[in-house]
N, C-alpha and C positions, 0 to 999 in steps of 0.2 A: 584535169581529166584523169578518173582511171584507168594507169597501164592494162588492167585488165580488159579494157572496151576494143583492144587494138589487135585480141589474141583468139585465134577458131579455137573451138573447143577442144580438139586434138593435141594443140600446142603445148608439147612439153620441152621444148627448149628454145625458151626466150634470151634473145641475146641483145647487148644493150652496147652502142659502140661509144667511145670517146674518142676527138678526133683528134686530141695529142696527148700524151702521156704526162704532160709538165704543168697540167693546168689542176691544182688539190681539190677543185670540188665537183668534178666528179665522180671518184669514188665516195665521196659526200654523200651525192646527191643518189646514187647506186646505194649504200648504203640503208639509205631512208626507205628508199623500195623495198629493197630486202624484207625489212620489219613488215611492211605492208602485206608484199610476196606468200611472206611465212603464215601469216595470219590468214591465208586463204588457199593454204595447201601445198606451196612451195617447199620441197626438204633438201636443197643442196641449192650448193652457190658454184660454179665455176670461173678462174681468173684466170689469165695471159702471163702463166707464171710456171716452172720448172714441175710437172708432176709429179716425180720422183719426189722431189725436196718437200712438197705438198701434201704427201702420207704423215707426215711429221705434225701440223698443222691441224689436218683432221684426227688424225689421234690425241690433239689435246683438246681441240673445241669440242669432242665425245666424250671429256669427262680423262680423257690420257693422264699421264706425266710431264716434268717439263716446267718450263715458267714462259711466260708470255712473252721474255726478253728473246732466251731463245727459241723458242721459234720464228719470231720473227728476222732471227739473223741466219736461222738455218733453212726454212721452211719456205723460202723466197728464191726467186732469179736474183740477180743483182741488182740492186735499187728498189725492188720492190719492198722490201721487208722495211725499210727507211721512209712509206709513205706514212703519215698520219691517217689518211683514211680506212689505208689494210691494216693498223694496229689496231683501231678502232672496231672494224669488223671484227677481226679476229679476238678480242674482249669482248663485243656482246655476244658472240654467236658462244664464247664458253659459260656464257653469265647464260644466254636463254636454255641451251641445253643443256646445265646444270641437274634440275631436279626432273625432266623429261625421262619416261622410258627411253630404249635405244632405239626403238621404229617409227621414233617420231620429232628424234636429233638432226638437225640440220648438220648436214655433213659439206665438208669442205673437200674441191678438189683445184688441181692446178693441170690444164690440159693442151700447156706448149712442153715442146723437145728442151731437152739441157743446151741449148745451142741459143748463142750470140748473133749479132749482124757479124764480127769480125771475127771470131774464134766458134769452135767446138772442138767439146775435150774428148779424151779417148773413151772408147766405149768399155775400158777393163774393169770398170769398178761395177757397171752396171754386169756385164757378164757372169764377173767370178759371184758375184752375189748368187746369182742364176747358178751357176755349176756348184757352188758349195750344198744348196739347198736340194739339186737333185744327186748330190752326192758322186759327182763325176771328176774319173782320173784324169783329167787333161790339161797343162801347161798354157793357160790363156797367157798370161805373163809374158811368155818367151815370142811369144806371136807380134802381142801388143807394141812390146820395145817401151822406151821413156814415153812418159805422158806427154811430157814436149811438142815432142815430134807431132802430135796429132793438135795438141792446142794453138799452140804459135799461131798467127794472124796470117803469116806466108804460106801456111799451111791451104788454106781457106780462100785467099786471093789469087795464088798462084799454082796451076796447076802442077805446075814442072816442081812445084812443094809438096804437092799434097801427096798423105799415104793412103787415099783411099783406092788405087789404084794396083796395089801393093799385093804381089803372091801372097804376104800375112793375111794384110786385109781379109783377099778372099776365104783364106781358109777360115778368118776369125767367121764371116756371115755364115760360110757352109754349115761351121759349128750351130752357130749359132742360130741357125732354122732346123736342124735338128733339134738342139733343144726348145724349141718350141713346140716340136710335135710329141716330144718325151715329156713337155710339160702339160700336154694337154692328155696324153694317152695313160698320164698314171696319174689324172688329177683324181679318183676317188683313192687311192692308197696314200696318197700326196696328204689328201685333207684328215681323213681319216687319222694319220701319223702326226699331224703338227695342227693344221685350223684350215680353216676360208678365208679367213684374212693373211696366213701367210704364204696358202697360195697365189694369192692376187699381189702380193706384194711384191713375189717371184716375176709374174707377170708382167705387172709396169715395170719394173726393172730390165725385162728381155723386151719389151717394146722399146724404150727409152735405148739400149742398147743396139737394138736392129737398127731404129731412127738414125742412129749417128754414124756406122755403117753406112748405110745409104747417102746419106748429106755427104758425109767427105767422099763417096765415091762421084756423087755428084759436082763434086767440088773438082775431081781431076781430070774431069772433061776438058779436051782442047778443043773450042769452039767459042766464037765471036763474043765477048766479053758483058755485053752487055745481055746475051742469050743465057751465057754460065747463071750468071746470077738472076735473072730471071726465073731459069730452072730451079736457083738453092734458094731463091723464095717459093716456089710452089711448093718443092720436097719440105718444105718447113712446113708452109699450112697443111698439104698433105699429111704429116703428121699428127699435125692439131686434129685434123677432123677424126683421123682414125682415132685420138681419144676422147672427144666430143662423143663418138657414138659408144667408144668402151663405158664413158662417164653414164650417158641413159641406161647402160643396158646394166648396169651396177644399182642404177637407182629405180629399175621398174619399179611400177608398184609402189614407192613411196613418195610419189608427187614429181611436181616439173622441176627443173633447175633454171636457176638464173645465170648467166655466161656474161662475160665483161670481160673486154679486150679493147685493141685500136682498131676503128672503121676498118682499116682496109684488112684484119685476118676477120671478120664478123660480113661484110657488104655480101649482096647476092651478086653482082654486076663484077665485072672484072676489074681486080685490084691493077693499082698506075702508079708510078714515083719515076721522076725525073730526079737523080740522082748522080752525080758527080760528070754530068754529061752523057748520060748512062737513059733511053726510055724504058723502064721496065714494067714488064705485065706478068700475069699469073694469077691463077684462081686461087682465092681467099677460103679460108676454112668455111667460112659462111657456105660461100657459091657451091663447093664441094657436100657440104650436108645437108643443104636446102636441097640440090637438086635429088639426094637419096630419101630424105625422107617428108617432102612436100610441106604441106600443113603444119609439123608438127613443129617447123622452126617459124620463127619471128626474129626479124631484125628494126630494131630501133637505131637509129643514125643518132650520134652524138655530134652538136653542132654548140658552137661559143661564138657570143658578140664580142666582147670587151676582155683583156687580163691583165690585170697589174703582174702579174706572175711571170708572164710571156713578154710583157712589153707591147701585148697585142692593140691596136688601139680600135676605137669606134669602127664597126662597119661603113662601106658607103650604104645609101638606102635600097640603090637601086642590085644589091646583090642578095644571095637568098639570107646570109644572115643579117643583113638591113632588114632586109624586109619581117623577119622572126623578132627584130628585138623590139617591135611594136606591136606584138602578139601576145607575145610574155612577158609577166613580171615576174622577176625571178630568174624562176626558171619552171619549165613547162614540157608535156605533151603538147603534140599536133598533127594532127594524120595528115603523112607523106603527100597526098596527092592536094591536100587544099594547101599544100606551100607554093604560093603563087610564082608565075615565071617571075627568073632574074638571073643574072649573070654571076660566075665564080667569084668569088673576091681575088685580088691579085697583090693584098698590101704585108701578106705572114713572108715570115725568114724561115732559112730550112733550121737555123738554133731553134725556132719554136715547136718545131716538131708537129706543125699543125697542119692538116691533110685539109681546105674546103671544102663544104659541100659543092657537089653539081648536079647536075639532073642525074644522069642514068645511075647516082647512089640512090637518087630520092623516090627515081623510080622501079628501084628493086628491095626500096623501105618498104613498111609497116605502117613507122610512125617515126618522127623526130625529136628528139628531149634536146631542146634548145634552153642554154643557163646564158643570160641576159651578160654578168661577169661585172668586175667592179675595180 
């Protein structure tokens, strides 16, 4: 079935989830769409990957500098740039926008924070970037202190660690929402002196920097443990979504994007993980931009019967991916509401990294792209 059958005519940002990150085909399978996507108007792709590192990426797939090796060891979160599927993307999409005009290049972005499950790094790199370019006398350095101190894993787990809570800290944010409004209040002398592209580059750099700001101040919250973290997963998607909508509003006008990530930063319904004894909840980048801009998003639920990859083995029948892997060959569309009842599966490890389907995912889907697996 055409992914197109699944989408209101408004929808410009179709998002496509996988339900673990360890299974290779489906960026494969993302991929293949993409080609189709583009061929009916789609000009941008977005991943579940560092957006910062991601300007690098799009500046080669438009025809940039660079070689394909690195990029993909610069232009990635960690592990990402090592899938075969994202090398792959990232070689055709420099192979199709080759001989293209520039307003009809399939541009690449990447629309997570620089931020880990266990670590984030200090916001100084992204800052002084910002203050070099608005040409400002201020000492972010002395503020910051060693990178360290803000990366380290204790940093982030423990609050009696963390510097987000820090007289620096504050001062680094104060600065640094100033310059946001210096960066908006001189963006025509800004552009006019250097480009549009290095103004926006200024930009996701002071967002990427406020983001981790925020997360580590989230981070030094003294409150019920499994609550902390609940919160530093929302302030994460919260993130995401604020650049899910910067990503459209960059690409008005030149078609929808296609978005790929894991189910639960993409679900409209509220994301869940039992996690080291831990139940945590919090709204999903999805849930946060579906409910601002209605229509215009679409989520497809990423769902897997079998993986040699995972170790995952046969579904039972009577659960919804039993019930899918006798729908599809392959692998497939299926619109969310004719996936007939059946119960979670309960046979994945948490090494698999795989999230099951349940109902209130399926019923805040679209559609399903179920890959049968082998």
């Amino acid at each position: 079935m055409d992914i197109r059958n699944f989408l209101s005519p408004s929808c410009d940002l179709l998002a496509l989830g996988e339900p673990t990150h360890l299974e290779p085909a489906f960026p494969l399978v993302r991929n293949d769409l993409l080609v189709r996507l583009v061929d009916h108007g789609f000009r941008s792709v977005a991943l579940e990957t560092d957006r910062v590192a991601a300007l690098a990426v799009d500046e080669y797939v438009r025809g940039g500098g660079g070689t394909l090796d690195s990029v993909m060891e610069e232009g990635f979160s960690p592990g990402f740039g090592e899938l075969d599927g994202n090398r792959r993307l990232v070689a055709w999409l420099r192979e199709h926008n080759e001989h293209l005009p520039p307003a009809d290049r399939v541009a690449f972005h990447g629309f997570d924070a620089p931020i880990e499950m266990m670590s984030a790094p200090s916001p100084l790199r992204h800052l002084d970037h910002v203050r070099a370019y608005l040409g400002l006398d201020v000492d972010l350095a002395a503020l910051a202190g060693d990178d360290e101190r803000w990366s380290r894993t204790e940093a982030i787990m423990d609050p009696n660690e963390s510097v987000g809570a820090t007289a620096e800290a504050d001062r680094l944010r104060v600065i640094a929402d100033d310059m946001l409004v210096t960066l908006h209040a001189r963006a025509p002398e800004l552009i006019a002196a250097t480009s549009r592209s290095a103004w926006t580059r200024a930009e996701v750099h002071l967002t990427a920097g406020l983001g981790l700001l925020r997360y580590h101040k989230q981070s030094a919250e003294h409150v019920e443990r499994a609550t902390r973290v609940s919160r530093q997963l929302g302030v994460r998607d919260a993130l995401m979504a604020r650049n899910l909508l910067d990503v459209r509003a960059a690409e008005t006008g030149r078609g929808p994007t296609l978005v790929f990530a894991q189910n639960l930063h993409l679900q409209r319904n509220p994301s869940r993980w039992h996690l080291g004894g831990m139940d945590l909840s919090w709204s999903s980048a999805g849930a946060i931009v579906g409910a601002l801009v209605g229509e215009r998003y679409a989520f497809v639920a990423g769902s897997l019967g079998r993986s040699a990859a995972l170790g995952l083995g046969e579904p039972d029948p009577d659960t919804y991916e039993g019930s899918l892997q006798h729908a599809v060959a392959d692998w497939g569309l299926v619109r969310a509401h004719d996936v007939v009842p059946a119960r979670t599966r309960t046979d994945t490890t948490p090494a698999q990294g795989y999230f099951p389907l349940d109902r209130p995912t399926l019923d805040g889907a679209d559609a399903v792209l179920h890959i049968t697996g082998r």
